[in-house]
N, C-alpha and C positions, 0 to 999 in steps of 0.2 A: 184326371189322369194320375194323381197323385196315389192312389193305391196301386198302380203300377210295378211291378218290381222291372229291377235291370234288365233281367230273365224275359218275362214279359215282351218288353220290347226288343229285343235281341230274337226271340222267333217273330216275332208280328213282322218284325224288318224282313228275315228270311223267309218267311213265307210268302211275303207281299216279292220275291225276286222272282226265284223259281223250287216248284218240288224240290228240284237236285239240291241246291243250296242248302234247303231247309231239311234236306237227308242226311248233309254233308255234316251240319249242326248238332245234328243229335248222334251220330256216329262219333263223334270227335269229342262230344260234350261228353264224358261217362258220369258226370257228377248228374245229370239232370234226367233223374231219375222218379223225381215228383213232379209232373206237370198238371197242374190247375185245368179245370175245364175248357177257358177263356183261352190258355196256350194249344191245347188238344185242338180248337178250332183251327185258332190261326195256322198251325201246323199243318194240318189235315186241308186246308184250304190251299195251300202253299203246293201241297202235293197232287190236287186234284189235276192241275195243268203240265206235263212234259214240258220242258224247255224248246224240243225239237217241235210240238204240236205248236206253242205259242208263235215260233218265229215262222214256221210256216203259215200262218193265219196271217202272220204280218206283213210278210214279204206275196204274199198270192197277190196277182196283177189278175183284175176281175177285166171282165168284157164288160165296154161301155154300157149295154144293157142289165147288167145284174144288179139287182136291188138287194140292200143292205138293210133289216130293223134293225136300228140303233138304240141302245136306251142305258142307261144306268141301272143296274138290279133293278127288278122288281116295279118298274116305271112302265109295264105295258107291251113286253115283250111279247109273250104267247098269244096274246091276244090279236097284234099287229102281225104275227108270223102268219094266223089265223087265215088272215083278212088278206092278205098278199096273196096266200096258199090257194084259197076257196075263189081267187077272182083270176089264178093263170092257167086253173083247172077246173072251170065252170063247176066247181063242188065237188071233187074227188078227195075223200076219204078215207083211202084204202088203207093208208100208213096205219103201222103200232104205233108209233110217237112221235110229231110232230118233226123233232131233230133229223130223224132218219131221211127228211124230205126236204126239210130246211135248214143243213149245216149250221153248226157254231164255230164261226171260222177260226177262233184258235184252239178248238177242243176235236176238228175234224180227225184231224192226223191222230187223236191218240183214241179217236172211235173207230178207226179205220175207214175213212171217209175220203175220195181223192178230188178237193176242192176243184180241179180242172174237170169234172166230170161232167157229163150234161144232167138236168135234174128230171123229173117227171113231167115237164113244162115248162115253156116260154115264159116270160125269162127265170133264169136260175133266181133264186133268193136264199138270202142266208141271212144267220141270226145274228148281231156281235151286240156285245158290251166294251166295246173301244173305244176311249177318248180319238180324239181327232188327230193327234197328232199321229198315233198309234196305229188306226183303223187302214185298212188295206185301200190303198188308192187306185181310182181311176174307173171305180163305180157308181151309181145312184144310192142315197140314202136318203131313208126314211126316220128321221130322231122325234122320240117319242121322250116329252120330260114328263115329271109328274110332281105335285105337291111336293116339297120335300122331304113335309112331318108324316104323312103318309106313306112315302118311298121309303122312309127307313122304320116305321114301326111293322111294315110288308114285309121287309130285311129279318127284321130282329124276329119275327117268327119263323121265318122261311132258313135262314143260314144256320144257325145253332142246330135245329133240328136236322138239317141235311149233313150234318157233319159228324153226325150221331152222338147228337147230346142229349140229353132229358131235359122236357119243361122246366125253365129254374134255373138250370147249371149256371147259367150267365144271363146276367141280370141286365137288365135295358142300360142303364148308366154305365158298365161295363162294357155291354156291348156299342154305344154309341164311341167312346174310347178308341175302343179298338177299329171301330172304323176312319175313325179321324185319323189313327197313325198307319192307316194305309193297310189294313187287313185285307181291304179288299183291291182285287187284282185290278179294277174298276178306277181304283184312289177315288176321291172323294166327291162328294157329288156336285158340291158346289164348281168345281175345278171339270166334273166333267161337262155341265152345262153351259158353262162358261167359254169352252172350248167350241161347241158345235153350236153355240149361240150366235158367236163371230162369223159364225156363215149358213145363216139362216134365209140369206137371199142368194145363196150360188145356187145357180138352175138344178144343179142335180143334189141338191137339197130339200128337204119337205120338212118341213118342220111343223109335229102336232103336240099338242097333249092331250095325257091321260082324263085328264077332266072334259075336255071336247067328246072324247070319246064316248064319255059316259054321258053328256046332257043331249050330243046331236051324231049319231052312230051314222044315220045316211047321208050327212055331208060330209063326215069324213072318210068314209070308203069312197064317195063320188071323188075326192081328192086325191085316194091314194091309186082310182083307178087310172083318173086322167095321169097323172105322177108315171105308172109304170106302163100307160100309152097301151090301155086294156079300155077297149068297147064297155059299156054299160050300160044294157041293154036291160028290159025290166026284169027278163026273168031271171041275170045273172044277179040283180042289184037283189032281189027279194033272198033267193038262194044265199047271197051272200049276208047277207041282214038277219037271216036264221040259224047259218051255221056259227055264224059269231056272236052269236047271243048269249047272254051267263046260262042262260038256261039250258043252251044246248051244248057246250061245253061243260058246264058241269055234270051234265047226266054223260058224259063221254069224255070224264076227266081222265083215265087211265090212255089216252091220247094225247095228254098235255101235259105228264106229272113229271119229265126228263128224266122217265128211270133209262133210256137210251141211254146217254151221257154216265149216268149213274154206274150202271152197270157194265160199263166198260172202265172208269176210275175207281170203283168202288174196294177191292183189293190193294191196290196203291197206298187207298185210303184208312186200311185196316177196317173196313165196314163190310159187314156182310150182307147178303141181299137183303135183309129186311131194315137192313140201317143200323143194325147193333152195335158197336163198339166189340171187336174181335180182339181187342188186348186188354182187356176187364177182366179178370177173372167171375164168375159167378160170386154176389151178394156183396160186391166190390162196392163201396158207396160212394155217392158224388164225390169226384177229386181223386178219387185213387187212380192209381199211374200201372203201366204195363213197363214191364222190364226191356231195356232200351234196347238191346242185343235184338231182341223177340222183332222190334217195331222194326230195326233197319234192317233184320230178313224181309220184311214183307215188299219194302220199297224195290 
């Protein structure tokens, strides 16, 4: 952490609070007018969530019945949405993108999504990345951990580039940094498994992991079916066992890729629909900076 600058962590802080703050930062800042790629994330990360979106995801009082996939980034989420999804809709696949059927409860409100809603099927589900403390009370969850060396090199591909940076910009050790000093909205993964570890035997708890997942796939759906009090009957267990399959998700990835989510923050973002960085001027090279003025119109 020591190539840090002050700068550095002074956005990672505000970005890790809320968008607003981290608007409030560079509007007031007029000196900070070169930001580094590694700060463009943390920034741009900061902004993806409304303040008003995140406290409603926090404060929603779910019905006893609603199931929660919990995880830390990149720990097995879509795939556990997947699997909840295909077992409350005997395989109904109709949705554009996953979100649009299974909320991200503090990204709902700024998708325009009204968490009180009733879903496509018994019972409602929704997505979070909420430590425990955080996560909305008074429903079922399903927490999914994963390796941790592998949760975060899944990270380090998946975030830089959704933030619209190019391969490179930010480098693994850079990016492991920035995650330690709370870049992400998530904090850290040790801290968040640690959280929903301590109640890993409260009844409306299930607790799997991603490694299960991948060596014994039909005793863990047999789990999450009894867990969310759904019949499992052969023909739903097979249905289920092939729509959740790498192979059938990925030939129908444009269902799982959250351009939902995306494209409802992605001007906030300063990103345009293909992910580009909208305050680069053309032939702009890594690290070059967008005029500060220009970025807090967009916000």
């Amino acid at each position: 952490m020591s190539s840090w600058s002050a700068k550095t962590y002074a956005l990672v802080g505000a970005a890790a609070l809320t968008g607003v703050v981290a608007a409030f930062v560079l509007n007031r800042r007029k000196n900070m007018l070169h930001l580094t790629p590694l700060e463009r994330m943390a920034v741009r990360n900061g902004l993806m969530h409304t303040a008003p979106s995140v406290e409603a995801g926090r404060a929603f009082k779910p019905k006893p019945t609603d199931v929660f996939v919990v995880t830390y980034p990149k720990c097995g989420t879509t795939w556990v949405t997947q699997i909840a999804h295909v077992l409350r809709t005997r395989g109904d696949q109709s949705f554009g993108e996953i979100t649009e059927v299974v909320p991200w409860d503090i990204c709902a409100v700024d998708c325009g999504q009204d968490l009180d809603s009733d879903h496509v099927a018994s019972p409602r589900v929704f997505k979070s990345h909420e430590r425990f403390e955080t996560v909305a009370k008074g429903g079922k969850y399903i927490y999914v951990a994963r390796d941790p060396l592998d949760a975060f090199v899944s990270f380090y591909r998946f975030l830089p580039a959704y933030m619209g940076l190019k391969p490179g910009e930010v480098s693994m050790s850079e990016f492991a940094d920035a995650i330690f000093a709370g870049v992400s909205v998530s904090g850290g993964i040790w801290d968040h498994f640690l959280q929903w570890w301590r109640h890993r035997h409260d009844p409306n708890v299930l607790w799997l992991s991603f490694e299960d997942l991948k060596d014994d796939l039909p005793t863990c759906i047999e789990r999450i079916a009894k867990f969310m009090d759904i019949a499992l009957d052969a023909e739903l267990r097979a249905t289920t066992l092939k729509l959740a399959s790498f192979e059938w998700m990925s030939a129908h990835d444009k269902q799982f890729d959250d351009h939902f989510v995306r494209d409802a923050v992605r001007d906030r973002m300063g990103l345009d629909r293909s992910g580009v960085d909208t305050n680069i001027g053309p032939g702009a090279a890594c690290g070059r900076v967008w005029d500060d003025e220009r970025w807090v119109s967009k916000v």
